[in-house]
N, C-alpha and C positions, 0 to 999 in steps of 0.2 A: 504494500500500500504506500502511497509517496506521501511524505511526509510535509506536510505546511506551516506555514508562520504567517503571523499576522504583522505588519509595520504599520506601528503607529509614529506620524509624525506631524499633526495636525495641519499637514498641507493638503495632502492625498491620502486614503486611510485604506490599502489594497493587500485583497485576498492573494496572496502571490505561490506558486508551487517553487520547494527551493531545490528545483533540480533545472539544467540547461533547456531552455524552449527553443524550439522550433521558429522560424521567424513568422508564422502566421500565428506562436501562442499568442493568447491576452489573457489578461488578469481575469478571474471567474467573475468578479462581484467589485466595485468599489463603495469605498463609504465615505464622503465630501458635507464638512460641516461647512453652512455658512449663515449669514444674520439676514434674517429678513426686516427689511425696515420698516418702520410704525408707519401705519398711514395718515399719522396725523403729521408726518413729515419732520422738519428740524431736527431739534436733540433727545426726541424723544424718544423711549424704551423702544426695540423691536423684539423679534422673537429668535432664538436661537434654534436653525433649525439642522436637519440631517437629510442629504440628497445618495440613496442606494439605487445603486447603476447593475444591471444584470442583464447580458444579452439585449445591449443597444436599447434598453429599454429604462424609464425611471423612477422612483415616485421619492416623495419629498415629506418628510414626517416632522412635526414640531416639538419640541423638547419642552421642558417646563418650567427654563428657564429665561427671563428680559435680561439687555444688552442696552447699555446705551452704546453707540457710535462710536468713541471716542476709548469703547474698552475691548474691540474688534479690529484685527489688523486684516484686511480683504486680502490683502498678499501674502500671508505667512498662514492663513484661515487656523487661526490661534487669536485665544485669551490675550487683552492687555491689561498689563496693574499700572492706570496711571498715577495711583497714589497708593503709597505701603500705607500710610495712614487711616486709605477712606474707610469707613461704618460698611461697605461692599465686598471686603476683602472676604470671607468668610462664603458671599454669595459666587464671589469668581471663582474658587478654590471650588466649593462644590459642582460647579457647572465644569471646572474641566474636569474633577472625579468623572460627572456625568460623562463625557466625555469617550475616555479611555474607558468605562463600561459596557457602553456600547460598542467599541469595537471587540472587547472578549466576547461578549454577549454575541455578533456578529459571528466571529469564527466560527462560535458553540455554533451555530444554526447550519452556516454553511459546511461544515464537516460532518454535520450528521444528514445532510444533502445529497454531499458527497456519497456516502455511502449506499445511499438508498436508488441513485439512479439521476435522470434529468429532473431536475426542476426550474420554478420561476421566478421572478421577480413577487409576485402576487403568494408564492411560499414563503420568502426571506420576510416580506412584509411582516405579512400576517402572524408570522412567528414572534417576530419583533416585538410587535406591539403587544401579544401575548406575554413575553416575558416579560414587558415594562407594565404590564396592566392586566395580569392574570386575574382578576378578580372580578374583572369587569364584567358586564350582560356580555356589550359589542364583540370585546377579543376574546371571548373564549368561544362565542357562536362563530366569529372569522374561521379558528383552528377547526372545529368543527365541522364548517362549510369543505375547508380545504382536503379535510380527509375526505367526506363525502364525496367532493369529485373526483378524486383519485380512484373513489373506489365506483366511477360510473354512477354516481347519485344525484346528480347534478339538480333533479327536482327540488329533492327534500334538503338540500343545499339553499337553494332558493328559497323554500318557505321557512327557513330556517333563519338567513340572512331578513327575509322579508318583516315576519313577526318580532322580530330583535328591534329592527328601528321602529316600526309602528309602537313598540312599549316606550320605547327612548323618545320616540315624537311626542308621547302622552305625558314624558316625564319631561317637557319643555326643551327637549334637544339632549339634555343632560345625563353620560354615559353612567349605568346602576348597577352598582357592587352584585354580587350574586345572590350575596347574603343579607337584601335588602328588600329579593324577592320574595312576600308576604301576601298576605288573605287579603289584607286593607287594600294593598299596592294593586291587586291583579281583578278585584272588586269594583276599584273604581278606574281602570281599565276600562273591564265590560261595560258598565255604568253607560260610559265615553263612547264606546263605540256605538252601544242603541240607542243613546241621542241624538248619533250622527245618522243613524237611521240605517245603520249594516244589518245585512239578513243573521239570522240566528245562526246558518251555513256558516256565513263568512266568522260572524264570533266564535265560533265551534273550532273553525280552524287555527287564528289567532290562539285558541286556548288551550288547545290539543297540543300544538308545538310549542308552544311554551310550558308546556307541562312534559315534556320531551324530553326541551333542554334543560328544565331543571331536577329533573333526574338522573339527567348526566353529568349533569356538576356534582350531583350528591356520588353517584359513582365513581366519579373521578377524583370523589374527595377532596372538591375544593372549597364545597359548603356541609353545613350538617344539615340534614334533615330537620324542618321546621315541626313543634310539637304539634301546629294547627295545621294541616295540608292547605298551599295557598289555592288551590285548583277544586276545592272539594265544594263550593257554594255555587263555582261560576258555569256556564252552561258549555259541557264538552260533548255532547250527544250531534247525532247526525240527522238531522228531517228530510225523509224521504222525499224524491222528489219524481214526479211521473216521468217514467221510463217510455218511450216510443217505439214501437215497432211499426212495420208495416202490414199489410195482408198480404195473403199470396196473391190475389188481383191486382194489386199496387206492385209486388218484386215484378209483377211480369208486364207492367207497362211501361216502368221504368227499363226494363229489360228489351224490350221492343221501341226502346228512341232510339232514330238511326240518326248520328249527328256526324255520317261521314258524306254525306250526300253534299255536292256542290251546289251553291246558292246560284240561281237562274239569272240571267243577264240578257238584255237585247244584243249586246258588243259582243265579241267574241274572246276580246281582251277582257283580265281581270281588274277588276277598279278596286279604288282601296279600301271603299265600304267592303266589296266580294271579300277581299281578302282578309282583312280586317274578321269578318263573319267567319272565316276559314279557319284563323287562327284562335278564334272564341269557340267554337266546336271541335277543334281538336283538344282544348284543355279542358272541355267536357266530358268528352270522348274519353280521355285518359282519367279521368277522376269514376266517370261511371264503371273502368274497368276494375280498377284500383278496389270500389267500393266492392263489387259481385267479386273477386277476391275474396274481400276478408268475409265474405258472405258464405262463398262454398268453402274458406278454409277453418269452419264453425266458429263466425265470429270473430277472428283475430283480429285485435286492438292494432290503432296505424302504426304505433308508436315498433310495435314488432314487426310488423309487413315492412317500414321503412327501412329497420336495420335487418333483414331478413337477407341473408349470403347466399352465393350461388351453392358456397362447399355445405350450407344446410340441407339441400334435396341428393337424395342417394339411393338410388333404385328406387323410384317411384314414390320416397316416400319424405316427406320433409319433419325433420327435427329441431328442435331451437328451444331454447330459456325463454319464459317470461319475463321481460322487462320489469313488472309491476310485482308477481311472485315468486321470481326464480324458478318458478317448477317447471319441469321437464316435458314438451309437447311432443308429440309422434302421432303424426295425420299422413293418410293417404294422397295423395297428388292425383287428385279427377280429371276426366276430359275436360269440363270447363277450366279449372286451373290452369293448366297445361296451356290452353288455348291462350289465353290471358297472360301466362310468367311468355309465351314463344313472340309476344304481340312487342311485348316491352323488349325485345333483344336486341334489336340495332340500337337501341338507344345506352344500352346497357355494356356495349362491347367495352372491354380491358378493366372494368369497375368489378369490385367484387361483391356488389350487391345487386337484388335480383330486378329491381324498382327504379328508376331516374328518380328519386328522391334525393338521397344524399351524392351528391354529383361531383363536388370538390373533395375530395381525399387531405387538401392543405390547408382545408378551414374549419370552423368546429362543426362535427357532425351534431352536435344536440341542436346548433341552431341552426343545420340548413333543416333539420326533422321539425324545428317547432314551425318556421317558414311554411314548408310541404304541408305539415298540417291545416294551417291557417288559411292557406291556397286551398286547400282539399273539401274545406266547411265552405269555402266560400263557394266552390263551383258545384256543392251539393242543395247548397239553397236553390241554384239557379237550377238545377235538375229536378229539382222540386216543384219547381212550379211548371217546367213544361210537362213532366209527368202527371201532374195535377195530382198531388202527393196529397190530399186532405185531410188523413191522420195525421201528418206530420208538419204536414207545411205550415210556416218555411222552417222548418228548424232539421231538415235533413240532414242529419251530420253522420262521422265516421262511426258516432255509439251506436248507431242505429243498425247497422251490419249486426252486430251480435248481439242484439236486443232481439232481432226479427227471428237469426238463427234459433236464439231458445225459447221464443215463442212457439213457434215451426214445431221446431222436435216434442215440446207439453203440446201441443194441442193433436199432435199426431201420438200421443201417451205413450212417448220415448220414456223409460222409468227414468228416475231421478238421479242413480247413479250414473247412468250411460250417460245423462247431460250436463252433469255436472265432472264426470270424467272429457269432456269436448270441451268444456269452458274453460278447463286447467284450474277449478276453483279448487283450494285445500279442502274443503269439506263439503257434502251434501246440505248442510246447514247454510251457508251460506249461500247455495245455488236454492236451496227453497224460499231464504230471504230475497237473492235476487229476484225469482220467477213473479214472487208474491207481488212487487209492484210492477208486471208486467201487464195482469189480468184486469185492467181498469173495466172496459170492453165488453168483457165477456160479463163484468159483474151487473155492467150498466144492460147489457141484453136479457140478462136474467129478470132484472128490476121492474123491465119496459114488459117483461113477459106475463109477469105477475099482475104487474098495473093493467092489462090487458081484460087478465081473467077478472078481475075484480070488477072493471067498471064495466065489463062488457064492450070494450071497444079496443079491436086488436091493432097494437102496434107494428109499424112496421120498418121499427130497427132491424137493423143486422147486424151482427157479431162481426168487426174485422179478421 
């Protein structure tokens, strides 16, 4: 293993390898203190700050300690003592402690980097600020966040990053020890949030993950467990919300748009409304395939159709992890599939995914998938309405593939286990909660049936 040193010399503050470089080596990481000045301009205080440099990239962190002007040399990027006497001496002495801290503190971080593989800028960070403010809400959700995406999390990274500020916004900007998080504190949170008139959903979320993470700090033993649980009063439950499927009338009319047919013209030349029209039907065309997809592959969520590899289908039969539950999927590859992954193949040559969804290989796949998504809802609305989707419309979206699936299969009295073995659910309990707010429909045909017999006047709903 090659051995490193740190040089502190408050010019330059660089992670250096102390063996012979190559003429393209550079330094891993640099650490460049400098003063940011007051905006209230003249000789007033500014802020001592710290500028970490990693792979051409920067971010700029503030220390905790003011500077006047006059005790900062811009060119030596060092401490000045212009008087041994002043009432300061004591404030300057500890700011360059702080100082030289930071830079072991630095090392520590990048040498345990070192060892674990590439990392970023946005690791060295986030560490940092952990180790100067481990106690915090903010930097202990950062370190958090950042393992999460390492480990392919990147959601619950988000709501995790997300619900952290929204407490901190409630707490007037102002970043809150761990151990500060209380009943009182997370009460009048909620309070907060249904005067601003958030669904119950959305506070359920907010309270859920922070009830998360603060059982992760008690794990990690950087707080104790409070005698009063702060989560125990406030509302973490989930309200169902109607589920949409289609009917098999509706899969087959939607199924029967032909959106490759060329829009009619006097000219014989294409004009740019024609074509214009041409390139609106082909991203229809491609979204309605995408959708009957996850429809014959029972239901598959976009999120796994997007990352779905060619090395996942192997004799006729495709394998893959659930995104969402890890567990283990094994489906047959139908003639409609087949038809469908053979449709997307020129689009698809040298990619090793089976879909034009994630298309750049050098940019983040979470965001081209949440893009593709977002594109996907949108051109299902629009197929919504020319299918004249009534159950659904407009709200056709990608949940509705595997809503319809397990519809389909209960109403055709697939048992329970067989359908909840297709859904990839962990348990039959869960697929009978699913199925349960499927049946809206069928309860409202019953209702109308009965109302019928009663007053003597028969109805004539139908069951989707």
């Amino acid at each position: 293993m090659v051995k490193k040193t740190f040089t502190f010399d408050f010019k330059l503050l660089t992670i250096i390898q102390k063996k012979q470089l190559t003429p393209k080596s550079k330094p891993m990481a640099t650490l460049t203190f400098f003063l940011r000045r007051s905006t209230k301009g003249g000789e007033h205080a500014g802020s001592l700050c710290l500028r970490i440099t990693h792979e051409r990239r920067s971010r700029s962190l503030t220390t905790p300690f003011k500077l006047y002007p006059n005790e900062w040399d811009n060119k030596t990027r060092r401490i000045k003592h212009p008087d041994s006497k002043s009432p300061r001496i004591k404030h300057l002495q500890q700011a360059e402690e702080h100082m030289k801290l930071a830079c072991n503190t630095l090392q520590d971080i990048i040498d345990t980097f070192e060892e674990q593989g590439r990392y970023t800028i946005e690791d060295i960070t986030g560490n940092y600020r952990l180790a100067h403010d481990s106690d915090k809400l903010l930097c202990y959700v950062e370190k958090q966040a950042l393992s999460l995406i390492r480990s392919e999390q990147e959601r619950t990274a988000r709501a995790y990053r997300t619900v952290a500020r929204g407490l901190v916004a409630f707490n007037k900007g102002k970043d809150i020890p761990l151990k500060h998080i209380n009943n009182c504190l997370i009460k009048d949170f909620e309070k907060d949030m249904k005067q601003k008139g958030k669904t119950p959903n959305t506070i359920s979320f907010y309270m859920r993950n922070l009830r998360a993470i603060y059982n992760k700090a008690i794990a990690d033993k950087h707080i104790q467990a409070k005698v009063k649980n702060p989560f125990k009063e406030v509302y973490t439950a989930i309200q169902k919300t109607q589920k949409r499927a289609l009917s098999m009338d509706e899969i087959q009319r939607l199924n029967a748009l032909d959106l490759t047919a060329m829009p009619q013209g006097e000219s014989q030349t294409t004009t740019s409304d024609q074509l214009k029209t041409i390139q609106t039907n082909a991203g229809l065309d491609q979204a309605k395939r995408l959708f009957f997809f996850s429809f014959h592959a029972r239901g598959m969520s976009f999120v796994d159709l997007a990352y779905l590899r060619k090395e996942n289908i192997r004799s006729g039969t495709i394998s893959y992890y659930r995104k969402k539950t890890g567990g283990l999927i094994r489906l047959k590859v139908t003639a409609p599939m087949q038809e469908i992954i053979d449709s997307f193949s020129p689009e698809v040559i040298g990619s090793p995914y089976v879909f034009p969804i994630i298309k750049d290989q050098n940019k983040s796949h979470r965001l081209q998938y949440e893009s593709g998504l977002r594109l996907q809802n949108s051109r299902l609305k629009k197929l919504s309405a020319l299918a004249k989707l009534e159950s659904v419309s407009p709200v056709l979206s990608t949940h509705v593939a595997r809503h319809s699936w397990a519809t389909l299969a209960k109403r055709e009295n697939l048992p329970l286990w067989v359908i909840s073995e297709g859904l990839g659910h962990s348990s039959e309990k869960m697929t009978y909660t699913y199925l349960a707010s499927l049946d809206q429909n069928v309860v409202d045909h019953a209702s109308d049936l009965i109302t019928g017999i009663v007053t003597g006047s028969p109805c004539f709903h139908t069951a989707s």
